[in-house]
C-alpha positions in Angstrom: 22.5 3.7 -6.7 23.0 6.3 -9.2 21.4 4.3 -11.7 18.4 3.4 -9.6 18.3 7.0 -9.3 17.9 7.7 -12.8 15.6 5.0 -13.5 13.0 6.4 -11.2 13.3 9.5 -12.5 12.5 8.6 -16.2 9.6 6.6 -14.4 8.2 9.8 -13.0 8.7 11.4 -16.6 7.1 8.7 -18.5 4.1 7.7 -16.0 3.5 11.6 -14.8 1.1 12.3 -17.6 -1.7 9.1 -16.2 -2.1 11.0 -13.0 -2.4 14.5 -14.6 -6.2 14.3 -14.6 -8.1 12.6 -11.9 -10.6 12.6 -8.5 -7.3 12.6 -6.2 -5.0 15.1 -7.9 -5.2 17.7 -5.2 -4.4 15.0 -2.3 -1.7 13.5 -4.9 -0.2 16.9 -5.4 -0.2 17.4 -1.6 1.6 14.4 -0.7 4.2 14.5 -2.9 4.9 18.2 -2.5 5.3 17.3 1.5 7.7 14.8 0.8 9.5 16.2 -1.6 10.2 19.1 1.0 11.0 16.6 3.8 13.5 14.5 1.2 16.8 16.5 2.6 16.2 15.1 5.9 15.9 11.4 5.1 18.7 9.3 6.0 20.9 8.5 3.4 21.9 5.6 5.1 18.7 4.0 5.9 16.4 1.8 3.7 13.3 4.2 2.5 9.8 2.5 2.4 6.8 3.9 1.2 3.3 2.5 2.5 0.4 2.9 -0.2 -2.6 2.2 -0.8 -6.3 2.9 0.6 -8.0 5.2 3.5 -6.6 2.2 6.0 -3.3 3.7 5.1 -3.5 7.0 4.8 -5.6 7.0 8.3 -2.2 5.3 9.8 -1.1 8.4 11.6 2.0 7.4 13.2 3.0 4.6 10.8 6.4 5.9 10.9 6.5 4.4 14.4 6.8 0.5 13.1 10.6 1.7 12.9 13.0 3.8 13.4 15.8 2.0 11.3 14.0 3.1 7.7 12.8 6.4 6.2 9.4 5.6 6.2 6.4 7.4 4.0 2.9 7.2 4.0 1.4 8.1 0.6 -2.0 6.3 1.4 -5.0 8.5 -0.5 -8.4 9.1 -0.2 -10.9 5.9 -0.7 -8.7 4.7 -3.3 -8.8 1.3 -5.4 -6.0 -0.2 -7.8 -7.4 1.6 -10.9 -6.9 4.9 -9.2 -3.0 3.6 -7.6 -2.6 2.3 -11.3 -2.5 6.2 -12.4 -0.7 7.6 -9.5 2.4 5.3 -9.8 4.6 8.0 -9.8 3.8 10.7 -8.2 2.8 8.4 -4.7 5.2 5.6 -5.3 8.3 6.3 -8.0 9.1 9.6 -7.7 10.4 8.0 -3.7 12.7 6.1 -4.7 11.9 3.1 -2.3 13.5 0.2 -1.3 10.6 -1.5 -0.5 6.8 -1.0 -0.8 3.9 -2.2 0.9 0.6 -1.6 -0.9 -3.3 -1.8 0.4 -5.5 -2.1 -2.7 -8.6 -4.3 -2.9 -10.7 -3.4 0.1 -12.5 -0.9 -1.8 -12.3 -2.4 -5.3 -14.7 -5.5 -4.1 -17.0 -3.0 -2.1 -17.2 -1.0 -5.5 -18.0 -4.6 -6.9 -14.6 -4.7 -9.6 -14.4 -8.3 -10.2 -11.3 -10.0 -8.7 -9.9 -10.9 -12.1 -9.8 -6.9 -12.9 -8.5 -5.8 -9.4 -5.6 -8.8 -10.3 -4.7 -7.2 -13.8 -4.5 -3.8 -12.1 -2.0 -4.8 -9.5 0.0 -6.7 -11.7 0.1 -3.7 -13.8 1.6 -1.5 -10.5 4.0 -4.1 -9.6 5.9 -3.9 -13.4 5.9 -0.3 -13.1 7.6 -0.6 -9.9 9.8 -4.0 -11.2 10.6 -2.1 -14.4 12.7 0.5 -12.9 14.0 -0.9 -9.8 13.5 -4.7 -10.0 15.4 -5.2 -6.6 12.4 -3.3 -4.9 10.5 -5.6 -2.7 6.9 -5.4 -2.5 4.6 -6.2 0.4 0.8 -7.0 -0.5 -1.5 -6.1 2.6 -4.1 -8.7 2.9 -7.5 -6.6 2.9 -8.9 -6.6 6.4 -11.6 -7.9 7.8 -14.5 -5.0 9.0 -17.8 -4.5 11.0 -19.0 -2.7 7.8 -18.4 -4.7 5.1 -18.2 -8.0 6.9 -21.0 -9.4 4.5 -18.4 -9.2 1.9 -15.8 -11.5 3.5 -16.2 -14.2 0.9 -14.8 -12.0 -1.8 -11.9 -10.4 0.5 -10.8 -14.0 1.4 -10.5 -14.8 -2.4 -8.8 -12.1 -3.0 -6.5 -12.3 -0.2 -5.8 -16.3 -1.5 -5.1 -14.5 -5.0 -2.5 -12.3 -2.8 -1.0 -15.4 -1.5 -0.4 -17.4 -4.6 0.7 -14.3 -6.6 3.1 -13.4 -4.1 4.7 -16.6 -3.9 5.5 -16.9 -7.8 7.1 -13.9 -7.6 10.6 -12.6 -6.6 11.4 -9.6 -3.9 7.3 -9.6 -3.3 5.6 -11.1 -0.2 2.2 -11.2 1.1 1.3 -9.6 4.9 -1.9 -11.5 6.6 -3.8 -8.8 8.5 -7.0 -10.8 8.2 -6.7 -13.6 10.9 -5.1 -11.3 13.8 -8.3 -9.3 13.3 -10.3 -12.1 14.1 -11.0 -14.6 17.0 -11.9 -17.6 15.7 -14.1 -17.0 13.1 -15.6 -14.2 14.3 -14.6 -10.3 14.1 -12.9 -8.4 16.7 -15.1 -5.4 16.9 -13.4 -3.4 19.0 -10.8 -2.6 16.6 -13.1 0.1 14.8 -14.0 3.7 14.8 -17.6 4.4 14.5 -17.5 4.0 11.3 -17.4 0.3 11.8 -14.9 0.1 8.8 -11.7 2.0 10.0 -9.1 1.2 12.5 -9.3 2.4 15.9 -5.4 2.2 17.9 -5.5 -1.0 18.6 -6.5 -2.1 15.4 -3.6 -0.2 13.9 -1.2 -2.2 16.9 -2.3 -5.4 14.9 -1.0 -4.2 11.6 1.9 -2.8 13.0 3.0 -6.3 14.6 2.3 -8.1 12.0 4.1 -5.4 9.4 7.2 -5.3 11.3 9.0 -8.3 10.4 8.4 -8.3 6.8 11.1 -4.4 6.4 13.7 -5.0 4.7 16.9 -5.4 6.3 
């Protein structure tokens, strides 16, 4: 443990530099200062996961909720994309020392029109940071979701999410979360799992994720 320790604290040393200068550093900087004051009353004893990734994150109020068994932490940021995740690696994911993460990157990325080849290489990129100072941590890839808003964009979120798939099941200690079919009947949207927005969760939207989240925390 001491060693994992250490390990992420180099991490935070070496990457801290790539997230010095960018659109999110205030909201960065606030998250980890809040969770640096609230790392005293984590339980030692309990598995700590961080959840990252876009505003379908960071939105997830009471994620803390999907269980009471881990020392959960939301570190979801603004309208991010991989690029941006890529140069907070530290600050939102290392400097926690997790157990396990589960990211939400992509949803953005192919609304911003990144090309799914790009949006690959910058994940790939996140997980070795992660691997390369705790290789035991496991990694959960969020499927992007489905939405009212961007729904004429669902050809290029189901590629992606196939990418998720195959990627994740190469790889050791990293699985991939389907969020896109319990948001749908049939073929066809649930719509009343939005705010007015049409693209954010509403409650009951957030119930979906949740259900299908839970089983995948480490034991």
């Amino acid at each position: 443990m001491k060693k994992t320790l250490l390990l992420f604290s180099l991490a935070a040393l070496l990457f801290q530099t790539s997230w010095a200068q960018g659109r999110f550093d205030e909201e960065v900087q606030t998250l980890k200062a809040k969770y640096d004051s609230l790392r005293p009353s984590l339980n030692p004893d309990q598995k700590t996961v961080v959840f990252v990734g876009s505003s379908s994150i960071r939105m997830w109020k009471n994620v803390e909720e999907i269980s009471d068994q881990h020392n959960i932490i939301n570190t979801g940021f603004g309208g991010s994309t991989a690029k941006d995740l890529l140069g907070y690696t530290a600050p939102l994911i290392l400097d926690h020392y997790p157990d396990q993460v589960f990211i939400y990157e992509g949803d953005n990325d192919i609304f911003m029109k990144e090309s799914l080849d790009r949006i690959m290489r910058r994940m790939r990129r996140i997980v070795r940071r992660i691997k390369k100072y705790n290789p035991d941590c496991q990694i959960v890839l969020i499927s992007a979701k489905p939405s009212i808003a961007r729904w004429s964009l669902k050809g290029q979120y189901q590629k992606l999410n196939k990418r998720f798939y195959r990627w994740s099941k190469r790889k050791k200690n990293m699985a991939y979360a389907d969020v896109w079919k319990p948001m749908l009947n049939g073929e066809e949207l649930k719509n009343d799992l939005f705010i007015e927005d049409n693209l954010h969760m509403n409650d009951a939207g957030y119930q979906i994720w949740k259900t299908v989240l839970q089983p995948y925390l480490i034991k």
